[in-house]
N, C-alpha and C positions, 0 to 999 in steps of 0.2 A: 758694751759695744762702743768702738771708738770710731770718729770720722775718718776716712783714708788719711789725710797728711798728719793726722795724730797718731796714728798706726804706724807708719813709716818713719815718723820722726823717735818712737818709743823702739822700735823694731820689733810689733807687735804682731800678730797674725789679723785678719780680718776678709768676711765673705762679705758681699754688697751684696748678696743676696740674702742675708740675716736681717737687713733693712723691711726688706719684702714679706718674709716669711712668715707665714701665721702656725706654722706647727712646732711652736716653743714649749716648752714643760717647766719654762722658769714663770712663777709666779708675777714676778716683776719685769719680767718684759711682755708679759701679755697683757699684766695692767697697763702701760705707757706704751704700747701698741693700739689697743683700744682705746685709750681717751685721744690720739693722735689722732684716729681714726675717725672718731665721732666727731673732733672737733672741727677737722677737714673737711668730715662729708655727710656732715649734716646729721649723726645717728643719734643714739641715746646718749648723751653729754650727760643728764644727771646720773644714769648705770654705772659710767665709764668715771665718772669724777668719786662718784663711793667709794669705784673697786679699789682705786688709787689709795685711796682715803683708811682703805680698810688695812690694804695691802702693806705699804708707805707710811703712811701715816700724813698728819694734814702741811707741816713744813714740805714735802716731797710735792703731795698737791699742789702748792703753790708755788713752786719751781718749777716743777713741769707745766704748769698753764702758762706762768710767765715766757718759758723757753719758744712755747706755741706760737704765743701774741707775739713775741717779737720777731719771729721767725716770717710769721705771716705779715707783720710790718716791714720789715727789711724787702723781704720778695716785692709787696706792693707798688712801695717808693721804687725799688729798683725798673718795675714793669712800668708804671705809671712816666717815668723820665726815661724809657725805653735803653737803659743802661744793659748792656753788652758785656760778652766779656773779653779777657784780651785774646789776642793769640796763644801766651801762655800757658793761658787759661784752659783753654777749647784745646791744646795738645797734652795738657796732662791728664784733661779727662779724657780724652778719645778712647781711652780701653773701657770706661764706666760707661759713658755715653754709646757706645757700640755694638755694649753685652746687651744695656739694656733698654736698647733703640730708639733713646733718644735722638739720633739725628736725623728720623724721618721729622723731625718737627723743626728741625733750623732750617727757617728761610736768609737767603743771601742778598 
């Protein structure tokens, strides 16, 4: 699965609802669905780091946790210094932001 502006840029297809979606039959997107999951919201992180482990294998593992942590550093820093985005920004997502309602949560 690719981010939208990699999708676009490749001329790729892509749902933002595949992001969401827990009813996958691909082995490896339900491992890296589940260890995102556990490691966001607190669940079985050792289960979810195995399955990877099993799945993947342990290089994978530790790309995908690094991917996490930095993900979750990036966002922090960014809340923490109350960084915004531009205009640009907030109009190229407004179809993403829209579907999936994120704008009841922007305050002005």
């Amino acid at each position: 699965m690719m981010l939208r502006a990699s999708s676009d840029a490749t001329g790729s297809a892509t749902d933002i609802h595949d992001v969401i979606a827990d009813d996958t039959d691909d082995p490896v997107s339900s491992a890296l669905t589940s260890l995102v999951d556990a490691a966001l919201k607190h669940g079985d992180l050792v289960s979810a780091r195995r399955t990877v482990l099993e799945v993947l294998g342990p290089e994978a593992l530790v790309t995908a946790c690094s991917v996490i942590g930095n993900f979750e550093k990036m966002n922090r820093m960014a809340d923490g210094t109350g960084l915004g985005l531009s205009d640009d920004q907030m109009a190229g997502l407004a179809d993403i932001r829209s579907e999936l309602g994120f704008d009841a949560f922007i305050v002005e």
